[in-house]
Every structure is written in structure tokens, then in C-alpha cells.
C-alpha positions, -999 to +999 in steps of 0.1 A: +000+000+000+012+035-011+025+056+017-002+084+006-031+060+005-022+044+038-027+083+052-060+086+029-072+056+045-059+065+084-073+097+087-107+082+065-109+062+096-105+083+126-126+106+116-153+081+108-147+076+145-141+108+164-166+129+139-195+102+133-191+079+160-184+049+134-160+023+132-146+009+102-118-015+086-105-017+052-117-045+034-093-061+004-113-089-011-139-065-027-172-079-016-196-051-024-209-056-056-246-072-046-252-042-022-286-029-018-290+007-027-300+039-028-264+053-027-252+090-020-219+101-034-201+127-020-167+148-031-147+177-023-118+193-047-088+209-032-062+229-054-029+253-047+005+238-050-012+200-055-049+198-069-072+165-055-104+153-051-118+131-028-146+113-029-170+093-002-197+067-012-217+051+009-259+035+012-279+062+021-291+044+053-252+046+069-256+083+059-280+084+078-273+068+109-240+087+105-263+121+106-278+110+136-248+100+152-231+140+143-266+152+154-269+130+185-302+127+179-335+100+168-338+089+131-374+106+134-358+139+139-336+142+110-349+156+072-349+137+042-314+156+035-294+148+068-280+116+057-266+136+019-255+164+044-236+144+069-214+127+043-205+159+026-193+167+059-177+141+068-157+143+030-152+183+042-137+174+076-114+144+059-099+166+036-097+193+061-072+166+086-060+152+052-043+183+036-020+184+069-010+149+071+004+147+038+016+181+034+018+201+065+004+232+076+023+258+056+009+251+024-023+269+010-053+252-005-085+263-016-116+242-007-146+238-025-178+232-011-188+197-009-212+184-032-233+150-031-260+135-051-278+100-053-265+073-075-280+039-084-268+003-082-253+002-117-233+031-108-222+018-075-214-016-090-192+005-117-175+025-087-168-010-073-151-022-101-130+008-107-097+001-084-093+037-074-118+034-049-106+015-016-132+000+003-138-001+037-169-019+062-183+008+082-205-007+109-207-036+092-221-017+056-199-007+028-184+022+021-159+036-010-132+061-006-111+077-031-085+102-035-073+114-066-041+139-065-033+162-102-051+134-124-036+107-106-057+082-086-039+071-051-038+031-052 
């Protein structure tokens, strides 16, 4: 595993854990094809001296969850939007402790705002199959990660 990726992948996890209350582990034997859907998407670009984006994919029901664990609150008090809100957080907070880890903190970037959207199963089964996303089991349910630096996916 690629130095870079392994951070991508560390700070992925912690803030799964410190920021949504969620464990996870990286899973290498690429099991999530037949997963039930709906899906959300999420990505964030950064650019100054490097440009990247990185991207979070997960079943809209771990979004979910994950809103109500930021939120500390019931599943009946969230909006139909929480769960597409919480993981375009949780993509703006990992690049946010990722820019640091990889390149310290005198270096510029300029953040975009987070964008997500719903995708289907045939799109999630062809995000599967493309090995720049790394997979991981968050509470048991899948999840894709990817970082892509200049152009260049991280794998």
C-alpha cells in the first residue's frame, strides 16, 4: 500500500470515529458488488501547489445513521437531507485533517464546497469495479473512498 493511501485511508478512519461515531476497517477482497442501494456520493476538490479530489460513497441508510450519530439525535428527527449532508461533511472534515497529514500546515489550499447526489446500483457496481476506490466496512455496511491527486488516482 502506497504511503499516501495508507494516510487517505488513516485519517478516513479516525474521523469516521471521532466525527460520526463509526468504526470501520478496510476490506481487500472487494465484496460489495450485490449491495442494496440507494447510494449517496459525496466529493470535495482541493487545489494550490497539489490539486485533489476526494470522494465518499456510501448506502444512504449509513448516511443516515451517521447524521444522527453528528446530530446526536432520533432517526425521526432528521430531514430527508441529513443523511446527503452528513457525508458531505464528513468528506469536508477528511480533507480538512488530510491536507495536513500529507503536506503540512504551511501550504495553502483552496476548498470547495462539498457536493453530493444520489446514485444507483449500476453506478455503484461500476465504482466498485474501478480500483481507485478503496473499500472499507463501516458498521458492518460498505463504504468507497477515493483520493485522486493532479489526475492521478492514489492506489
Amino acid at each position: 500500500m502506497k504511503q499516501t493511501q495508507s494516510i487517505f485511508l488513516e485519517v478516513v478512519k479516525q474521523v469516521l470515529e471521532r466525527f460520526a461515531f463509526m468504526f470501520s476497517e478496510i476490506d481487500d477482497e472487494a465484496r460489495f458488488v450485490e449491495v442494496e442501494g440507494p447510494f449517496l456520493y459525496a466529493s470535495i476538490t482541493f487545489s494550490g501547489n497539489r490539486q485533489a479530489v476526494i470522494s465518499l460513497t456510501a448506502q444512504e441508510s449509513l448516511c443516515k445513521e451517521m447524521a444522527c450519530n453528528i446530530l446526536g439525535v432520533e432517526p425521526s428527527e432528521i430531514d430527508a437531507e441529513a443523511g446527503s449532508d452528513a457525508l458531505k461533511e464528513l468528506a469536508n472534515v477528511v480533507c480538512g485533517e488530510l491536507i495536513p497529514a500529507l503536506y503540512g500546515n504551511k501550504e495553502v489550499f483552496d476548498l470547495t464546497v462539498p457536493s453530493a447526489y444520489r446514485i444507483d446500483s449500476g453506478k455503484w457496481q461500476e465504482l466498485v469495479a474501478d480500483r481507485d476506490n478503496m473499500q472499507l466496512w463501516v458498521e458492518d455496511r460498505p463504504m468507497l473512498a477515493s483520493l485522486t491527486i493532479a489526475g492521478n488516482p492514489v492506489i
